[in-house]
N, CA, C and O atoms as a GROMACS GRO file, in nm:
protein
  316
    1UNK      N    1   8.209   3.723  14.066
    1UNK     CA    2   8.269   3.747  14.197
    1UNK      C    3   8.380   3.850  14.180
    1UNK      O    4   8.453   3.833  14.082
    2UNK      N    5   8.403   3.948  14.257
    2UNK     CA    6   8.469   4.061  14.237
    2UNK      C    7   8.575   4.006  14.334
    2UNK      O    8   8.518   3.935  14.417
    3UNK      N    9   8.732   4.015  14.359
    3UNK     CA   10   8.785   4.024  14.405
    3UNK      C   11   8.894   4.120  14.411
    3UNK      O   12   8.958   4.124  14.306
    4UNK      N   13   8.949   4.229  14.538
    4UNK     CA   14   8.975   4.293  14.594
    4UNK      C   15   9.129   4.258  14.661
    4UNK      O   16   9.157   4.186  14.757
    5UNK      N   17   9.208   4.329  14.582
    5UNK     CA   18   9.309   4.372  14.612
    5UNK      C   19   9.409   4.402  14.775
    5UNK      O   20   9.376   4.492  14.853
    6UNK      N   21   9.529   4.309  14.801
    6UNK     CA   22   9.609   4.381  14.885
    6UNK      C   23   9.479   4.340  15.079
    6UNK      O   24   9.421   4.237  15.113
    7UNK      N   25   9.488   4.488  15.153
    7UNK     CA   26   9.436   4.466  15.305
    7UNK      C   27   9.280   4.426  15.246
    7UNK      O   28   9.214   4.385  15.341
    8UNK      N   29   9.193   4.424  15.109
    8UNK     CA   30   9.087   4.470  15.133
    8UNK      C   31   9.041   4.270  15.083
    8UNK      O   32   8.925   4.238  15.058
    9UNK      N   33   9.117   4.205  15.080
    9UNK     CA   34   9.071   4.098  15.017
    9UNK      C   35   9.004   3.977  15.165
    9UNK      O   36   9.031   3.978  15.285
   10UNK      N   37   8.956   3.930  15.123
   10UNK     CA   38   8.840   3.808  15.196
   10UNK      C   39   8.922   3.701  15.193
   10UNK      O   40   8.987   3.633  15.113
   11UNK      N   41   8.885   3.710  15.371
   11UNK     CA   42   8.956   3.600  15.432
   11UNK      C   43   8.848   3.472  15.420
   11UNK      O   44   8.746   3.485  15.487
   12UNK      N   45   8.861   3.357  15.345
   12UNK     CA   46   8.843   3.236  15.339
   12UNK      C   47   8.657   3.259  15.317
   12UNK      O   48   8.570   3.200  15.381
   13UNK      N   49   8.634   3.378  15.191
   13UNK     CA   50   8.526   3.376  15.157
   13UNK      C   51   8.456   3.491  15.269
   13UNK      O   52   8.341   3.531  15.252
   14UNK      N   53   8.523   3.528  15.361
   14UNK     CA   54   8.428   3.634  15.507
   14UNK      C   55   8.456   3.764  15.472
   14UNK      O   56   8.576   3.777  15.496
   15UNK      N   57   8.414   3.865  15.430
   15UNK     CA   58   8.436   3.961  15.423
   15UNK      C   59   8.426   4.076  15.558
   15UNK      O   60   8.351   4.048  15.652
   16UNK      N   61   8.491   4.179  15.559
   16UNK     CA   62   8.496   4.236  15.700
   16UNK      C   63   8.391   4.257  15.806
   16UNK      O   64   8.426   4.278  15.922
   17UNK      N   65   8.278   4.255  15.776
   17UNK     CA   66   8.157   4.295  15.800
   17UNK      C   67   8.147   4.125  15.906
   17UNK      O   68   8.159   4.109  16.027
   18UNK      N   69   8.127   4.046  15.820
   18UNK     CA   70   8.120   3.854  15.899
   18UNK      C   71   8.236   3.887  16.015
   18UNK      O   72   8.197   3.910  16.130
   19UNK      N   73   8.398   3.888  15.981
   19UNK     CA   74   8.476   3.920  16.067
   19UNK      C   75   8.469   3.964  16.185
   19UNK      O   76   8.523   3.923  16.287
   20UNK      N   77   8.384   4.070  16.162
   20UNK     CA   78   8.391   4.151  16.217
   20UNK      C   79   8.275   4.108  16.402
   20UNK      O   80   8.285   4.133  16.522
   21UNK      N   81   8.172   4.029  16.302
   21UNK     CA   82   8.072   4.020  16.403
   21UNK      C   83   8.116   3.873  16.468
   21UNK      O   84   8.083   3.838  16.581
   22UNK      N   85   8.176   3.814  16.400
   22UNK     CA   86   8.244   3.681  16.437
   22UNK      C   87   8.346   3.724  16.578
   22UNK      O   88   8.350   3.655  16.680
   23UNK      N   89   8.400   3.809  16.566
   23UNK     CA   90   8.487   3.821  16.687
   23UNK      C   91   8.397   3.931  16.771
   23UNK      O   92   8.472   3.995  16.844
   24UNK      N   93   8.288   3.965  16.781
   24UNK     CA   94   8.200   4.028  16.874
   24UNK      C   95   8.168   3.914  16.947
   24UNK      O   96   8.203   3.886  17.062
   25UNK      N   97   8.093   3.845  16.863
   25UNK     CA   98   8.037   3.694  16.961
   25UNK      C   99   8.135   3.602  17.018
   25UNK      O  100   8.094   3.516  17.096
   26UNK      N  101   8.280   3.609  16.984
   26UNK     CA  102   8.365   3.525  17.080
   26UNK      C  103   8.389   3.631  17.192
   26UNK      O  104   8.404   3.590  17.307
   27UNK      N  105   8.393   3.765  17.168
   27UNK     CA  106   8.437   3.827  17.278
   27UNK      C  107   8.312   3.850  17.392
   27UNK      O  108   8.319   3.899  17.505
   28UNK      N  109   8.196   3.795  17.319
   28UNK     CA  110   8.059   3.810  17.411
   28UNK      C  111   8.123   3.696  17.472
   28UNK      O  112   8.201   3.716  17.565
   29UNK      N  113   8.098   3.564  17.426
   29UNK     CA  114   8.119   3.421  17.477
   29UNK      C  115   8.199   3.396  17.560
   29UNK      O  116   8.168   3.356  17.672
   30UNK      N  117   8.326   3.417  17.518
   30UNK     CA  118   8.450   3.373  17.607
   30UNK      C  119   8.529   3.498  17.688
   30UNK      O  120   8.624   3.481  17.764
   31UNK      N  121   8.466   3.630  17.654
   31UNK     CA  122   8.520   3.749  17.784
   31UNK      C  123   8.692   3.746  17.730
   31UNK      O  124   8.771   3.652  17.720
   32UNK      N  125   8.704   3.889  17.703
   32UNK     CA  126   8.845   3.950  17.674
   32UNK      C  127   8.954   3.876  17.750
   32UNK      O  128   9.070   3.878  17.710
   33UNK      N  129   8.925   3.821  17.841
   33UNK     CA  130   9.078   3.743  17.928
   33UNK      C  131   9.080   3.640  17.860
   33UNK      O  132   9.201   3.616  17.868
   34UNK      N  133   9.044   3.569  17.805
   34UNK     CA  134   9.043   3.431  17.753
   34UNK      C  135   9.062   3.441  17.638
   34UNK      O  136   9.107   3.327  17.628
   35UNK      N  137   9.070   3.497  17.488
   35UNK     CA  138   9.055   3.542  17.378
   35UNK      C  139   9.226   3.491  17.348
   35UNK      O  140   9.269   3.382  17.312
   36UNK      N  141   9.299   3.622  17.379
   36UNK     CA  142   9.440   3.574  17.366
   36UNK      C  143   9.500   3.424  17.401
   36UNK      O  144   9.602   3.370  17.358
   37UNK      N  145   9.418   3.385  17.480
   37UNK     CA  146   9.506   3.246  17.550
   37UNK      C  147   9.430   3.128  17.434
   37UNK      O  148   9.507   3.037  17.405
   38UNK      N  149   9.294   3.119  17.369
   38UNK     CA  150   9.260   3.068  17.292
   38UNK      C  151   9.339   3.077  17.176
   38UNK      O  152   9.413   2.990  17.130
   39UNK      N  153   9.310   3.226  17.120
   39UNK     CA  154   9.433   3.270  16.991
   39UNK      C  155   9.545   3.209  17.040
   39UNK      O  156   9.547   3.113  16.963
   40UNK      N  157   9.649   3.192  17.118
   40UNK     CA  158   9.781   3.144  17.086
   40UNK      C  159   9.736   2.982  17.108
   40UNK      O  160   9.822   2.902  17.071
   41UNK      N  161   9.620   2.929  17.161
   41UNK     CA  162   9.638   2.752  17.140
   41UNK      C  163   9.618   2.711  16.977
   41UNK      O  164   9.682   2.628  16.913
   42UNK      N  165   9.514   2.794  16.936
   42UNK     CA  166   9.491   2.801  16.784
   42UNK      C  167   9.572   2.808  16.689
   42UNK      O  168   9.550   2.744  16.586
   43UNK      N  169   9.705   2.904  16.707
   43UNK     CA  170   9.802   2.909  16.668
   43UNK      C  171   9.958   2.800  16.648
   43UNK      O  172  10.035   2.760  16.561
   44UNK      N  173   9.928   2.792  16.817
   44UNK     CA  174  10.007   2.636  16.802
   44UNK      C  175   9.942   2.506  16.755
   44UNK      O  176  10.002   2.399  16.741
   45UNK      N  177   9.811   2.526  16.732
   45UNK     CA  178   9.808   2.349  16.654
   45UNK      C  179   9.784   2.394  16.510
   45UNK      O  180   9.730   2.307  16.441
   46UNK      N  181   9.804   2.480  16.463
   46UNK     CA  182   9.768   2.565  16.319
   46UNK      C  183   9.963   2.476  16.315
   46UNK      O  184   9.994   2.362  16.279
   47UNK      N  185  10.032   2.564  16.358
   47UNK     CA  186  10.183   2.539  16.342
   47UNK      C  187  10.229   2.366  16.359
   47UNK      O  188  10.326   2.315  16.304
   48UNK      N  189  10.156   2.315  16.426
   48UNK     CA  190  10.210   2.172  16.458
   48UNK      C  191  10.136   2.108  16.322
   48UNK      O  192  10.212   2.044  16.250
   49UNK      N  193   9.992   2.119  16.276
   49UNK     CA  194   9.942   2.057  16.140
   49UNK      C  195  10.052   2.092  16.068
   49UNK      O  196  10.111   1.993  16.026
   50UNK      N  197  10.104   2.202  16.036
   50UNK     CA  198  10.187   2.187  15.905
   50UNK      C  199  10.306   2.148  15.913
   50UNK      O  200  10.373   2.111  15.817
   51UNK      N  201  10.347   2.152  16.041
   51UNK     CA  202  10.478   2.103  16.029
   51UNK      C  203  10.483   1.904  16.039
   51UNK      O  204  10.574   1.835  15.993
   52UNK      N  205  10.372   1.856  16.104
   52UNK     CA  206  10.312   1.754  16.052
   52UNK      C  207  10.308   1.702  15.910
   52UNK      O  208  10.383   1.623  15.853
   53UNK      N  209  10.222   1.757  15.876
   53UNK     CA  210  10.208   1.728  15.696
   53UNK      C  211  10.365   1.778  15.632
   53UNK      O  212  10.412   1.698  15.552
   54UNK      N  213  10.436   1.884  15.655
   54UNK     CA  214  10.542   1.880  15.598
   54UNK      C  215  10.601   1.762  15.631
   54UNK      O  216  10.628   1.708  15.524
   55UNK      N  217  10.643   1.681  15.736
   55UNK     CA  218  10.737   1.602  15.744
   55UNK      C  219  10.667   1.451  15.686
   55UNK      O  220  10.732   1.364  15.628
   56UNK      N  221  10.517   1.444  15.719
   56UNK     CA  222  10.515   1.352  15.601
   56UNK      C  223  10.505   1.351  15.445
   56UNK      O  224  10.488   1.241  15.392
   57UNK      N  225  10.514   1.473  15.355
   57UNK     CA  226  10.537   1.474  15.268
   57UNK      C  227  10.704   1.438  15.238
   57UNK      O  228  10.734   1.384  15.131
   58UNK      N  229  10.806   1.470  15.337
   58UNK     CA  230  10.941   1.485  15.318
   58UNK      C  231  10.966   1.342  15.362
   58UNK      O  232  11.062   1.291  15.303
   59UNK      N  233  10.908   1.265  15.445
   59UNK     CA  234  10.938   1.116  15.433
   59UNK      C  235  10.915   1.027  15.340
   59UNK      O  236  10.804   1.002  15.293
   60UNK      N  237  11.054   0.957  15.299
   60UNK     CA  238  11.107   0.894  15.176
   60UNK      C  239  10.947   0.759  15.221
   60UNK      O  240  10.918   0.726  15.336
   61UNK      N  241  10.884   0.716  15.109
   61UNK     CA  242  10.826   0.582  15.095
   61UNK      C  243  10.856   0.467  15.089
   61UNK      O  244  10.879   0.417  14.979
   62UNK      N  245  10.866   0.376  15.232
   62UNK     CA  246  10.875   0.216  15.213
   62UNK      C  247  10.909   0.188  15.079
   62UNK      O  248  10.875   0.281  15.006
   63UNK      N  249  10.978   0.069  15.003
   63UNK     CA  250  10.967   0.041  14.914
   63UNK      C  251  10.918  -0.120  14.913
   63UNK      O  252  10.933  -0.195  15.009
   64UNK      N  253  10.856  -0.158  14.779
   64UNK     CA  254  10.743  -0.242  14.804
   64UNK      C  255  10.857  -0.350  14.810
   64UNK      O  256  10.977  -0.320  14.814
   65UNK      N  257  10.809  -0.472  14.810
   65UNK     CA  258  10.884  -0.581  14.795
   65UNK      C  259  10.862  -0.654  14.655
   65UNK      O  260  10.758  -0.663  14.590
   66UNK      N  261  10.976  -0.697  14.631
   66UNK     CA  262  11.019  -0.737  14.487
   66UNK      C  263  10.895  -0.880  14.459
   66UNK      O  264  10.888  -0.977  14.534
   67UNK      N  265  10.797  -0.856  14.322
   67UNK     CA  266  10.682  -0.942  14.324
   67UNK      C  267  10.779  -1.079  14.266
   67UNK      O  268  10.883  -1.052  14.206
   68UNK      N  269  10.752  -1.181  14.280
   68UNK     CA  270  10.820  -1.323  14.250
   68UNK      C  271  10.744  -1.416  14.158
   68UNK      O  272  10.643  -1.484  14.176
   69UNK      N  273  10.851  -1.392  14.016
   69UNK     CA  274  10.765  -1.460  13.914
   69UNK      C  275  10.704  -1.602  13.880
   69UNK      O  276  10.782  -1.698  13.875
   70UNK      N  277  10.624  -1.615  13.866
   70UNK     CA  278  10.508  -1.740  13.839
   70UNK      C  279  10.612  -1.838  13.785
   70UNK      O  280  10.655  -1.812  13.672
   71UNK      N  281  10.667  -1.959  13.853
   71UNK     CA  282  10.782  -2.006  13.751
   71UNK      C  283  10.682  -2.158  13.791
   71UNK      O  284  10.645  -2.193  13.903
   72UNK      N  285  10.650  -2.252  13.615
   72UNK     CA  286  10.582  -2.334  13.662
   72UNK      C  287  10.683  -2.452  13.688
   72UNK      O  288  10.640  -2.554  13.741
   73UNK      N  289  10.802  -2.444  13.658
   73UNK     CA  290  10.897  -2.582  13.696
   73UNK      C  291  10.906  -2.593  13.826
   73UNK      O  292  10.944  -2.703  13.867
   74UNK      N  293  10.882  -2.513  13.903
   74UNK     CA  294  10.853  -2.514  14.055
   74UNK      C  295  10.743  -2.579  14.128
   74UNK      O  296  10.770  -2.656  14.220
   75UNK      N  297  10.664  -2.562  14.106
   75UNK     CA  298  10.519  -2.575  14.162
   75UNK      C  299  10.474  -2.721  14.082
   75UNK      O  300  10.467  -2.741  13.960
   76UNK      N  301  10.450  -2.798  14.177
   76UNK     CA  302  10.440  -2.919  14.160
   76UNK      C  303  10.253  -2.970  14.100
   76UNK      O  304  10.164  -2.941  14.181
   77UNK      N  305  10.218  -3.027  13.996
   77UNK     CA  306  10.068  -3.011  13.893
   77UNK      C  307   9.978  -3.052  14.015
   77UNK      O  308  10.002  -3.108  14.121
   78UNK      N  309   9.881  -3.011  13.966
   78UNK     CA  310   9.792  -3.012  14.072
   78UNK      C  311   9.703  -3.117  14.055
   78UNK      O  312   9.664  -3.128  13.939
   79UNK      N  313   9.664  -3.188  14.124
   79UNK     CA  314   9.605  -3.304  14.119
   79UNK      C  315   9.477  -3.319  14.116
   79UNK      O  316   9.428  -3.432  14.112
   0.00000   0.00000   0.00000
């Protein structure tokens, strides 16, 4: 696999050519007025996932509760 340097490198495996026809068929589908208003919803839940996952990575973990040792002078023989 050759990979390509800087503007010329592949976005998530698509090279310009896929890109390229990928946004022909949304602009067939959904018509130039709608394009932008999609792109910025895409954008805001792109931004809300990570800021999501950031804050649960940055939240401290419950801590467990202290396990309570097997003490047999307690526990009355079993019959």
């Amino acid at each position: 696999m050759v990979t390509l340097p800087g503007k010329y490198a592949a976005f998530m495996g698509l090279g310009p050519t896929e890109l390229i026809v990928i946004l022909i068929i949304l602009l067939v589908l959904f018509g130039g007025s709608k394009l932008p208003g999609l792109a910025k919803g895409l954008g805001q839940s792109i931004k809300e996932f990570k800021k999501a996952s950031k804050e649960e990575q940055e939240a401290p973990k419950p801590a467990e509760p202290a396990a309570k040792p097997a003490d047999s002078a307690t526990k009355p023989p079993a019959a």
